[in-house]
BALOBA-1460 file (C-alpha; in Angstrom, 3 decimals):
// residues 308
<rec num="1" residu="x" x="0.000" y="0.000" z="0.000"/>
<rec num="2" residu="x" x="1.162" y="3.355" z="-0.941"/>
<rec num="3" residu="x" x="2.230" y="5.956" z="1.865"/>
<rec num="4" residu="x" x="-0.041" y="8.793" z="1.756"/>
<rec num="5" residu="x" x="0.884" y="12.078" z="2.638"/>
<rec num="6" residu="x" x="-0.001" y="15.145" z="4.033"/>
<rec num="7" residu="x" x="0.983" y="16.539" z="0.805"/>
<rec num="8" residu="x" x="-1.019" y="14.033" z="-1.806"/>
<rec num="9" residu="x" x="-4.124" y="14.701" z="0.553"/>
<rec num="10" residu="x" x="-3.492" y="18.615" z="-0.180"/>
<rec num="11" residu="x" x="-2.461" y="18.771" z="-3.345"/>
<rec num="12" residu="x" x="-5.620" y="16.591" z="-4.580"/>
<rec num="13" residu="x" x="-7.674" y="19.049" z="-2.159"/>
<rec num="14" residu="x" x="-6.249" y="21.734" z="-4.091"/>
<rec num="15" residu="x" x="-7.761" y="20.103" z="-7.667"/>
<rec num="16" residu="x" x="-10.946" y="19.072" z="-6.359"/>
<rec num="17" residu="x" x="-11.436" y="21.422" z="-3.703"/>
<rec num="18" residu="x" x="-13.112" y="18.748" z="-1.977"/>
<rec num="19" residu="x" x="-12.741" y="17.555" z="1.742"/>
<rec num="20" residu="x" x="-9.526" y="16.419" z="3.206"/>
<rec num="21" residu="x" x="-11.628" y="13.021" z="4.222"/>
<rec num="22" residu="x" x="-13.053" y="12.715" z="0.890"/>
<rec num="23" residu="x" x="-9.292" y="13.147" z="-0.702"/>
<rec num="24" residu="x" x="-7.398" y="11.092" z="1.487"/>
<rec num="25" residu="x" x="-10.454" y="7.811" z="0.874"/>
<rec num="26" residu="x" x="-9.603" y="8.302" z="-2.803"/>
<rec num="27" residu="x" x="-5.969" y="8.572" z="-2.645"/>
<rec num="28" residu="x" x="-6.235" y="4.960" z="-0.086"/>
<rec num="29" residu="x" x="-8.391" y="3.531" z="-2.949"/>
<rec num="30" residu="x" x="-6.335" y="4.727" z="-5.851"/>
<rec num="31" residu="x" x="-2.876" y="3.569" z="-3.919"/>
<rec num="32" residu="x" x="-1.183" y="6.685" z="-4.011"/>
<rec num="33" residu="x" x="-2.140" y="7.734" z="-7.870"/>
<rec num="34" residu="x" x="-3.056" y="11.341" z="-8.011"/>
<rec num="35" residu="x" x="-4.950" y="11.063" z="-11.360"/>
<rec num="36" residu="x" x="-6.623" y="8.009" z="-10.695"/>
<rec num="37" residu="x" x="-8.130" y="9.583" z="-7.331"/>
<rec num="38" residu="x" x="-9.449" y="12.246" z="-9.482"/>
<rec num="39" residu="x" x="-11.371" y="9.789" z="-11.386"/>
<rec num="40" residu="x" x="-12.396" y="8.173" z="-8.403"/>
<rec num="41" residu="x" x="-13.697" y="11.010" z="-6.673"/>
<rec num="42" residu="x" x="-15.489" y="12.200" z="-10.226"/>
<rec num="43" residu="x" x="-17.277" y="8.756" z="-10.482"/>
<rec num="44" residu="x" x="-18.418" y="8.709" z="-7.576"/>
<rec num="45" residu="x" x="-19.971" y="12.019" z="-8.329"/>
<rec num="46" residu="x" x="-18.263" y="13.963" z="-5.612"/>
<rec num="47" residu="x" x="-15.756" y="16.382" z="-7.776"/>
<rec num="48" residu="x" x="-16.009" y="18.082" z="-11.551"/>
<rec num="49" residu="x" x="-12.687" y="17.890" z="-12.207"/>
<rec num="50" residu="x" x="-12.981" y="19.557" z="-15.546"/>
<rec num="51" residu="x" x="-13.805" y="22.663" z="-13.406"/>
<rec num="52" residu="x" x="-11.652" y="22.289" z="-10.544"/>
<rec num="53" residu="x" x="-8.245" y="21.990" z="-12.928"/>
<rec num="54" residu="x" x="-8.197" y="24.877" z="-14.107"/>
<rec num="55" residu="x" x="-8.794" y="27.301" z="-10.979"/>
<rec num="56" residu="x" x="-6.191" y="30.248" z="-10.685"/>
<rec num="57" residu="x" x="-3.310" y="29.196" z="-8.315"/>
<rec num="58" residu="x" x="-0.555" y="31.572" z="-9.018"/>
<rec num="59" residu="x" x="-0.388" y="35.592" z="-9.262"/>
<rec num="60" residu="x" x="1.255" y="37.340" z="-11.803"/>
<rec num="61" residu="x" x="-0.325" y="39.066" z="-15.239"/>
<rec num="62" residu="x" x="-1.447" y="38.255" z="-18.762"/>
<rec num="63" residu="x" x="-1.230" y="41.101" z="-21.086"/>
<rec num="64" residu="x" x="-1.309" y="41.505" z="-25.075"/>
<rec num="65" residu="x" x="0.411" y="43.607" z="-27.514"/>
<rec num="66" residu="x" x="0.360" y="44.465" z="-31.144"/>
<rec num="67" residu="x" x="2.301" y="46.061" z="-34.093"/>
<rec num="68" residu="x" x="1.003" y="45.534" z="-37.098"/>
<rec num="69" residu="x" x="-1.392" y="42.356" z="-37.701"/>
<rec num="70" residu="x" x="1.241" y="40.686" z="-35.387"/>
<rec num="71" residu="x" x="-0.309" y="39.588" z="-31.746"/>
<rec num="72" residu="x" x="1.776" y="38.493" z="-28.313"/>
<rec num="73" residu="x" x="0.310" y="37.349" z="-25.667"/>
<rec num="74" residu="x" x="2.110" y="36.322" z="-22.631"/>
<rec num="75" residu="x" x="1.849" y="35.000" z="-19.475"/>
<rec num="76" residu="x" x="4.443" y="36.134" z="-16.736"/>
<rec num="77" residu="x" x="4.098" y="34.677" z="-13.070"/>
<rec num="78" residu="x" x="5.069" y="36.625" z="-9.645"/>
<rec num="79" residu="x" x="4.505" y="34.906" z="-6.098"/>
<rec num="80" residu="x" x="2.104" y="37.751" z="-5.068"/>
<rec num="81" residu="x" x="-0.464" y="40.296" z="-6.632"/>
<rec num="82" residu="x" x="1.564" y="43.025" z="-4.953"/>
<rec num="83" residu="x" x="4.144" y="42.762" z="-7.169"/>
<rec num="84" residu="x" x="2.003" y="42.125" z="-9.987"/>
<rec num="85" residu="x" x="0.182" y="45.402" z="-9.877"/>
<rec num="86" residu="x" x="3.558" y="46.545" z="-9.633"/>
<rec num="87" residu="x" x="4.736" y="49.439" z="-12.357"/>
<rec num="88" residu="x" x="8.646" y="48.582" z="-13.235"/>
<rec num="89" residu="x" x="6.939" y="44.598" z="-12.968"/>
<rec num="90" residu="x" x="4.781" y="45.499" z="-15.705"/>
<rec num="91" residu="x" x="7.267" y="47.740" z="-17.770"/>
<rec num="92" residu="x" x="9.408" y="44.597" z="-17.801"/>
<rec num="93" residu="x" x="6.332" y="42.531" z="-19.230"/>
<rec num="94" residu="x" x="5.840" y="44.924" z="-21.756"/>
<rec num="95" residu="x" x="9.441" y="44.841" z="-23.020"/>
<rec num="96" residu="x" x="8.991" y="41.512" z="-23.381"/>
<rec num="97" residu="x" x="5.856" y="41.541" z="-25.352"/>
<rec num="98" residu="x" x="7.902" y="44.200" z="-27.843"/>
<rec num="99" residu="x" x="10.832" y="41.978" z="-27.906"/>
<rec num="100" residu="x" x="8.809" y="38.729" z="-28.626"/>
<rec num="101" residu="x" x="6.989" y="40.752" z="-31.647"/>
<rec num="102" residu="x" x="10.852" y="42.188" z="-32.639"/>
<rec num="103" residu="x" x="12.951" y="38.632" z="-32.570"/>
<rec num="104" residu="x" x="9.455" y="36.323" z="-33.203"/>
<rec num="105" residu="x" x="10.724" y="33.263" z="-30.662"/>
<rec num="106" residu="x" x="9.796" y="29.888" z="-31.055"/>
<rec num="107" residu="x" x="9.480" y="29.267" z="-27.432"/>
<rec num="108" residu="x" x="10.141" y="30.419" z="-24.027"/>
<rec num="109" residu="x" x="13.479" y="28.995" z="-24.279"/>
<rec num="110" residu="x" x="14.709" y="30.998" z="-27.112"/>
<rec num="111" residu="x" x="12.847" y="33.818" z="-25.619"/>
<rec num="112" residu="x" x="14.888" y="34.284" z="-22.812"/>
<rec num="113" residu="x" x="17.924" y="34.140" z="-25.129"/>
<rec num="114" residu="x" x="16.833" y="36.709" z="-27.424"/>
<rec num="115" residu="x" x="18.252" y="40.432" z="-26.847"/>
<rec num="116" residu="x" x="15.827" y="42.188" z="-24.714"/>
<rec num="117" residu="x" x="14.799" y="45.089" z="-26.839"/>
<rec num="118" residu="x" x="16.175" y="48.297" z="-26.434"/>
<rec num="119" residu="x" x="18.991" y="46.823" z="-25.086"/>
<rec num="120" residu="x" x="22.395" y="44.434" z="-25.454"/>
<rec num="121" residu="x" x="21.203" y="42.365" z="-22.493"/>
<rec num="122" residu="x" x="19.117" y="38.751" z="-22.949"/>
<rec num="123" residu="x" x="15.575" y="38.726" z="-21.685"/>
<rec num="124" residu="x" x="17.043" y="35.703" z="-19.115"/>
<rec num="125" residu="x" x="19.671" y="38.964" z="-17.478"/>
<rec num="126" residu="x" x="16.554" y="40.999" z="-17.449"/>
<rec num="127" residu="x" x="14.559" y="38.802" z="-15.828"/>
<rec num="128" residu="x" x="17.199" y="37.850" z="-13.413"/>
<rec num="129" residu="x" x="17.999" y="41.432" z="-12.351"/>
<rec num="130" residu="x" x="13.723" y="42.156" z="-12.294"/>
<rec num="131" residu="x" x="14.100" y="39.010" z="-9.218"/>
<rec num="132" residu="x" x="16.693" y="41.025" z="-7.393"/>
<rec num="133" residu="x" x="15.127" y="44.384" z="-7.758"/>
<rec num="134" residu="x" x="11.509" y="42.880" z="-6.505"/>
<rec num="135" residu="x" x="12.456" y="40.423" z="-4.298"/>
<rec num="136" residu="x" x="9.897" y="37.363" z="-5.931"/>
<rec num="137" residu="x" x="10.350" y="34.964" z="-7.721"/>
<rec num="138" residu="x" x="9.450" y="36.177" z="-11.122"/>
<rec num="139" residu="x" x="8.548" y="33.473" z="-14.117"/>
<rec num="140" residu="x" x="8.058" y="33.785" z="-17.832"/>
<rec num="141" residu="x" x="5.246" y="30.967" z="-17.977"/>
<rec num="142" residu="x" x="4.288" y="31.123" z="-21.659"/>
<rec num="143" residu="x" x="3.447" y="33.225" z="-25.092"/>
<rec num="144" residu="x" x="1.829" y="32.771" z="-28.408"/>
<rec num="145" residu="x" x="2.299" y="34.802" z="-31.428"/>
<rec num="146" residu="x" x="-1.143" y="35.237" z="-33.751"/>
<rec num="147" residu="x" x="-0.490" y="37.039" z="-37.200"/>
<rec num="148" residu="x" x="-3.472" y="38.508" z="-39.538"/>
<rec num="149" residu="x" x="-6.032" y="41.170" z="-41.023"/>
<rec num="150" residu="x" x="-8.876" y="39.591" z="-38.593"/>
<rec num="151" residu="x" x="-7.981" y="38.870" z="-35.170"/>
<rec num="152" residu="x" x="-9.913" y="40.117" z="-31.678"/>
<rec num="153" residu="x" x="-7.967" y="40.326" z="-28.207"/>
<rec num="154" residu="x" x="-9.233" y="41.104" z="-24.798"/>
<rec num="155" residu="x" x="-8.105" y="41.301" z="-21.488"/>
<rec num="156" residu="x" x="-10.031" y="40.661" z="-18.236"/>
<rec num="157" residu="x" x="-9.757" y="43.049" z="-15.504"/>
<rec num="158" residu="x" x="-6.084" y="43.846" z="-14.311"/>
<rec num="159" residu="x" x="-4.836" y="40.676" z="-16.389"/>
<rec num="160" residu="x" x="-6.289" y="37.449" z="-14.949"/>
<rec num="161" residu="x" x="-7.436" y="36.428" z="-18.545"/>
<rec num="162" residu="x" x="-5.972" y="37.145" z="-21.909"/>
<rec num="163" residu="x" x="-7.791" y="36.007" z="-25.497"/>
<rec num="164" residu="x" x="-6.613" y="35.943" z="-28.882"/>
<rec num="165" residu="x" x="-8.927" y="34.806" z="-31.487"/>
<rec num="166" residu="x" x="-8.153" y="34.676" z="-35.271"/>
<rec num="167" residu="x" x="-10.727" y="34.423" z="-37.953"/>
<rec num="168" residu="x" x="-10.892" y="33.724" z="-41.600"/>
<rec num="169" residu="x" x="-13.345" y="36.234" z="-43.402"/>
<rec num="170" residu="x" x="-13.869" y="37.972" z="-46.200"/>
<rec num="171" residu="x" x="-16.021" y="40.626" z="-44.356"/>
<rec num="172" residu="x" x="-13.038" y="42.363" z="-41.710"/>
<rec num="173" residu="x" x="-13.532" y="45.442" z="-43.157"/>
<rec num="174" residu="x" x="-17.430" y="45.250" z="-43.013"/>
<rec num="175" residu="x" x="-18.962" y="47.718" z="-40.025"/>
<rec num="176" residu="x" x="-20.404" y="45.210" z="-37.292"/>
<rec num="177" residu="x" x="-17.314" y="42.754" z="-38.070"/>
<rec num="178" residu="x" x="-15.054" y="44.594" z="-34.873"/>
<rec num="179" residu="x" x="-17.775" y="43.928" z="-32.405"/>
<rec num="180" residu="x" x="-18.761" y="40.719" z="-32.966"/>
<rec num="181" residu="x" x="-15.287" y="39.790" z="-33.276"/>
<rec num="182" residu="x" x="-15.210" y="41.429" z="-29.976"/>
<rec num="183" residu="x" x="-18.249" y="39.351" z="-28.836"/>
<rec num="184" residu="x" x="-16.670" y="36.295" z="-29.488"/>
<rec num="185" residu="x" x="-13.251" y="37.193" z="-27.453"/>
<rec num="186" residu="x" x="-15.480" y="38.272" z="-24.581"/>
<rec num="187" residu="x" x="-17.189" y="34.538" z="-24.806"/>
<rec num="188" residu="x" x="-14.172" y="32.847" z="-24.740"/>
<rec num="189" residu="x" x="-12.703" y="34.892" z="-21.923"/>
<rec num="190" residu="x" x="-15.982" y="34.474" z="-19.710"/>
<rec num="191" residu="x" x="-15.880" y="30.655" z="-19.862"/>
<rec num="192" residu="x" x="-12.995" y="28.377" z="-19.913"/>
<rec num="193" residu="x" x="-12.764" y="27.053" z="-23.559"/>
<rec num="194" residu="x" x="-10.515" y="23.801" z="-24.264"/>
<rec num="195" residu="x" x="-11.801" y="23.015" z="-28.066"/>
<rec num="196" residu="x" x="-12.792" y="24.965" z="-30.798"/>
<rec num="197" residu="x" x="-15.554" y="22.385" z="-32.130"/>
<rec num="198" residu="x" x="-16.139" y="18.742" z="-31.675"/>
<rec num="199" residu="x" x="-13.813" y="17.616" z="-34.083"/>
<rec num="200" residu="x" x="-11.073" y="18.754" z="-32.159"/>
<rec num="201" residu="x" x="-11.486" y="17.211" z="-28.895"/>
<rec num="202" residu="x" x="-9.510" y="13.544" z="-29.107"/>
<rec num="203" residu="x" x="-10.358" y="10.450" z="-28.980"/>
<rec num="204" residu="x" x="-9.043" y="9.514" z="-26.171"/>
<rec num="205" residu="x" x="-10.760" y="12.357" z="-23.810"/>
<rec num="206" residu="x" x="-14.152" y="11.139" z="-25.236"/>
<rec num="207" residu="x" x="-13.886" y="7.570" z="-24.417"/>
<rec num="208" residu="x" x="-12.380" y="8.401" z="-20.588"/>
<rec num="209" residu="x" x="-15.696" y="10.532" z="-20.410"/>
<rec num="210" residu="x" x="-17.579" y="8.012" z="-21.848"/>
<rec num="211" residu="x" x="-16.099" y="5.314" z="-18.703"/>
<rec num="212" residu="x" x="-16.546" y="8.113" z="-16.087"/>
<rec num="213" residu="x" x="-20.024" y="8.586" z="-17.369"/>
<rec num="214" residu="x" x="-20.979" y="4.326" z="-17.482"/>
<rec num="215" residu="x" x="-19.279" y="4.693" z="-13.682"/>
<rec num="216" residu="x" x="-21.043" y="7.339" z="-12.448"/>
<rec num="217" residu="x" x="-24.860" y="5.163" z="-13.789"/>
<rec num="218" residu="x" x="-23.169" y="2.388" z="-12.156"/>
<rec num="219" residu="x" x="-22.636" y="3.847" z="-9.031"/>
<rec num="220" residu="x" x="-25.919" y="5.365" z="-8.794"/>
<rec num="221" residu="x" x="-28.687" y="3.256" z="-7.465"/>
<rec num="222" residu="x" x="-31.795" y="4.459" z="-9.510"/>
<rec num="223" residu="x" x="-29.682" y="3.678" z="-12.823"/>
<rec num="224" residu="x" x="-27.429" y="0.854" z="-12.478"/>
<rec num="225" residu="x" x="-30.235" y="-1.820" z="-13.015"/>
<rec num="226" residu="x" x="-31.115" y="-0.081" z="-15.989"/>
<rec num="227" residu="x" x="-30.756" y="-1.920" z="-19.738"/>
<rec num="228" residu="x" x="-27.352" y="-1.728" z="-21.217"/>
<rec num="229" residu="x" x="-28.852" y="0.077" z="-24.115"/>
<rec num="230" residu="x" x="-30.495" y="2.477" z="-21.706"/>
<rec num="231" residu="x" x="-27.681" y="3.510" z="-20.032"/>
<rec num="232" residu="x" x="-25.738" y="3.748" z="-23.687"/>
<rec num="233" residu="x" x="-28.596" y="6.817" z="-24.563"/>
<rec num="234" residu="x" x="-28.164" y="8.281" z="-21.405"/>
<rec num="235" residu="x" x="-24.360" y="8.703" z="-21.607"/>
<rec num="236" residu="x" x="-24.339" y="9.645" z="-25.228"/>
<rec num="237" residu="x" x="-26.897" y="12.385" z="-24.093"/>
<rec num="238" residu="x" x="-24.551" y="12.938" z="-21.439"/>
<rec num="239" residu="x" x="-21.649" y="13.367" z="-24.343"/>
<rec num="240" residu="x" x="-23.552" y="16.414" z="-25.836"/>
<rec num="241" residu="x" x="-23.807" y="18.087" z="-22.553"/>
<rec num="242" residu="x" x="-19.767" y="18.171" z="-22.527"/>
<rec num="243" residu="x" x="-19.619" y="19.266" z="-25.668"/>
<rec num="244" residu="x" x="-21.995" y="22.058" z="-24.952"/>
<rec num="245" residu="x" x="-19.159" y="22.941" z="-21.860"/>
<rec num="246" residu="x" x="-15.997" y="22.362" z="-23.662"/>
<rec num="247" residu="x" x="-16.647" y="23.600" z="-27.252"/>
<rec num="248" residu="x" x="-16.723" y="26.836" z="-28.522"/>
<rec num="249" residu="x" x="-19.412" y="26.600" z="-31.187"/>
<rec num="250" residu="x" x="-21.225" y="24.422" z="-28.889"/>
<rec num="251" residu="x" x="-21.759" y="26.743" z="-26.354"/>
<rec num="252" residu="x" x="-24.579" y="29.076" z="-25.576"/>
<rec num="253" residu="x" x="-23.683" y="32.629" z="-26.790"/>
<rec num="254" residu="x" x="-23.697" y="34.290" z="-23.497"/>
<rec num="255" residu="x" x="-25.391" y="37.590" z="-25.014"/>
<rec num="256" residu="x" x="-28.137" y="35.295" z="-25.829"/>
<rec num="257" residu="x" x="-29.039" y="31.919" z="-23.691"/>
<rec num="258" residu="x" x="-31.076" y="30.407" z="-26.703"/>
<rec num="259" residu="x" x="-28.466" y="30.976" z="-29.268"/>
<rec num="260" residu="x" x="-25.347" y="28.949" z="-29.268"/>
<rec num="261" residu="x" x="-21.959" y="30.529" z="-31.007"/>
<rec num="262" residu="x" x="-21.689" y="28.866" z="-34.183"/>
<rec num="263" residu="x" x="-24.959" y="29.914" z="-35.064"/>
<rec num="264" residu="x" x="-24.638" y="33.578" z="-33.523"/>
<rec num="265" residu="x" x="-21.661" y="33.417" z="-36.439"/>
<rec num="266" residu="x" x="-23.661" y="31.710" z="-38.781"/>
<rec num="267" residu="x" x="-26.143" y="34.752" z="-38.376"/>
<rec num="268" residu="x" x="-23.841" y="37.138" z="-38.604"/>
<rec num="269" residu="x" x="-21.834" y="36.376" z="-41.340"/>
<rec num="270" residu="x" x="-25.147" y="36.396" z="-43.130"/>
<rec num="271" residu="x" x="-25.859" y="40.042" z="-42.009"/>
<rec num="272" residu="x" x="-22.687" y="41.150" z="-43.218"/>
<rec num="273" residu="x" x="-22.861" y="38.994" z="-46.745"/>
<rec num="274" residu="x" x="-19.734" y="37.103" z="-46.291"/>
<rec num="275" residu="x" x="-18.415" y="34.011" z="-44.923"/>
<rec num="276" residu="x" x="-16.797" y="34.034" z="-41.203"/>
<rec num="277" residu="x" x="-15.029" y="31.163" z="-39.610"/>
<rec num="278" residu="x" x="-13.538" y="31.067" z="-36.214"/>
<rec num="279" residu="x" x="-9.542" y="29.914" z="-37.498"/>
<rec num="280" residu="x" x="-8.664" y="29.144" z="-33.439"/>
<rec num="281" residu="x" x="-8.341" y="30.798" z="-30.205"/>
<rec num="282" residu="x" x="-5.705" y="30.896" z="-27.445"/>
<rec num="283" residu="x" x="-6.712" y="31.589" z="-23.567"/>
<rec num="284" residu="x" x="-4.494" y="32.252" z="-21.323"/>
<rec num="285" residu="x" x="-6.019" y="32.238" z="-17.575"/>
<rec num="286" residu="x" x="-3.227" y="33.650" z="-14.671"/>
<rec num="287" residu="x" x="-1.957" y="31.057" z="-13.107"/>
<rec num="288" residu="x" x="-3.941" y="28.224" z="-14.348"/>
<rec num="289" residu="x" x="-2.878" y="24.639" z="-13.565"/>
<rec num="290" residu="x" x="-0.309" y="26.281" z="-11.112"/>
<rec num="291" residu="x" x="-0.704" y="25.191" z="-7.421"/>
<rec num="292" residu="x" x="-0.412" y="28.025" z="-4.835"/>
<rec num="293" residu="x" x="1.427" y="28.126" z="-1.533"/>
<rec num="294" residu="x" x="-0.621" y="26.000" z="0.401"/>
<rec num="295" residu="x" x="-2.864" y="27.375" z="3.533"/>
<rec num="296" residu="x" x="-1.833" y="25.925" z="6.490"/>
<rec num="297" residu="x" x="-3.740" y="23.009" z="6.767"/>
<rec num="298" residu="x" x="-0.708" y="20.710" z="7.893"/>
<rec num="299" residu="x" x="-1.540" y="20.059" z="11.555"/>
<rec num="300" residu="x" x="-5.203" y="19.091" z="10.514"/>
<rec num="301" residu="x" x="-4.015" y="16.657" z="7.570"/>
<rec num="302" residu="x" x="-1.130" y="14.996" z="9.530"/>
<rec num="303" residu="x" x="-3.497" y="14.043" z="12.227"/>
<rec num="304" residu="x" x="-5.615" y="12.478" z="9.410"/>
<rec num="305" residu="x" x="-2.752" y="10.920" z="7.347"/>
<rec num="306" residu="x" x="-1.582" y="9.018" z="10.269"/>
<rec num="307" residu="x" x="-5.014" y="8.085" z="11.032"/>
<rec num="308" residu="x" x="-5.678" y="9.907" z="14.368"/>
């Protein structure tokens, strides 16, 4: 049997945000395997992971910038939001952003050895002398670089979420084109957004829904005597709730609750007399997947860890 720590029992609190009793029964049952407990917990009903995983745990700031029909977005990380409301913290993000749109990195790793701009110094000597100056631990987390004539950005509040969405249209220059390009950012940024359309989500995700789904019918009384062919309709109607959740088009426009977004485009792309397809999106949500500095629940889960 696996030794379970104070630690797993936290960090799996911290993804679920469920009880420390409820995490540490999983854990036991799983032997120790983080995303096996998760499954556990969601079969048994107890946890959405979907939503949980992707909860903020990290400060810092997302922020855009443009020249031209060249878009960066980047995420940088600090330990607190002190020091990411910070000025000279977000000077230094900016020079980023202009040097990423000057040298065009591939990743974060040639990033950091491109020439900051504006001066003979690498962003990595930058960053290291922005750690002494501030006193936090300061990371450069991730960017993404979107080129074209028909692209939408926005930015929620002081830089907790970024969005970059690109289209392909022949109706840009069209009046009404700007703001429902801006629509669709806003939609994106007001829900988290992993697919663009059901086609893109893989194979694999679908059938580990589809077994979390036949568990969860199993594990519920007034369904798991049900006829194999029952329970088949009820997870495929199951299926098209997630894709409602997890796919763009899919979704309910969230200007209008009895419209979803690939017919809001549909309809306008038909206003304006032109065809408009969403080409992708990038979100970028501050600090997501990142766990925080946990709270001090240590006392509390060492007691339960040993069994007290």
């Amino acid at each position: 049997m696996a030794n379970i720590t104070a630690k797993d029992v936290a960090e799996l609190r911290a993804k679920t945000g469920l009880g420390m009793m409820d995490c540490k029964k999983a854990l036991v049952e799983a032997d120790g395997d983080m995303d096996k407990a998760v499954t556990i917990l969601r079969e048994k009903g107890l946890a959405t992971a979907a939503k949980k995983e992707s909860r903020i745990a990290a400060d810092g700031i997302v922020k855009l910038m443009n020249k031209g029909d060249a878009y960066a977005m980047i995420e940088v990380n600090s330990e607190t939001d002190f020091v990411a409301k910070n000025a000279s913290f977000q000077e230094f993000v900016d020079g980023v952003l202009a040097t990423i749109l000057e040298s065009k990195p591939a990743d974060v790793d040639a990033l950091l050895k491109a020439t900051y701009v504006g001066t003979d110094s690498t962003v990595e000597s930058v960053l290291v002398e922005k750690i002494a100056q501030i006193g936090e631990k300061l990371s450069i987390r991730r960017f993404v670089i979107v080129e074209g004539n028909a692209v939408s950005t926005y930015v929620h509040g002081n830089g907790s979420i970024g969005v970059l969405v690109k289209f392909d249209t022949d109706v840009a220059d069209k009046d009404g084109f700007a703001a429902f390009a801006k629509n669709i950012a806003l939609q994106i940024g007001a829900y988290p957004t992993p697919y663009l359309c059901r086609e893109e989500v893989p194979a694999s995700v679908l059938e580990e829904e589809k077994n979390i789904l036949l568990a969860q019918i199993a594990n519920d009384p007034a369904n798991a005597k049900k006829p194999d062919a029952i329970k088949e309709k009820m997870v495929q109607g199951r299926i098209s709730k997630f894709y409602d959740n997890n796919c763009l088009v899919d979704m309910t426009y969230v200007k209008d609750e009895d419209m979803k977004v690939g017919k809001y485009v549909e309809s306008v792309a038909k206003e304006l007399g032109g065809n408009i397809a969403i080409a992708g999106f990038f979100r970028f949500e501050k600090g997501e997947g990142i766990q925080k500095r946990e709270e001090n629940f240590a006392e509390e889960i060492a007691k339960m860890t040993a069994g007290k």
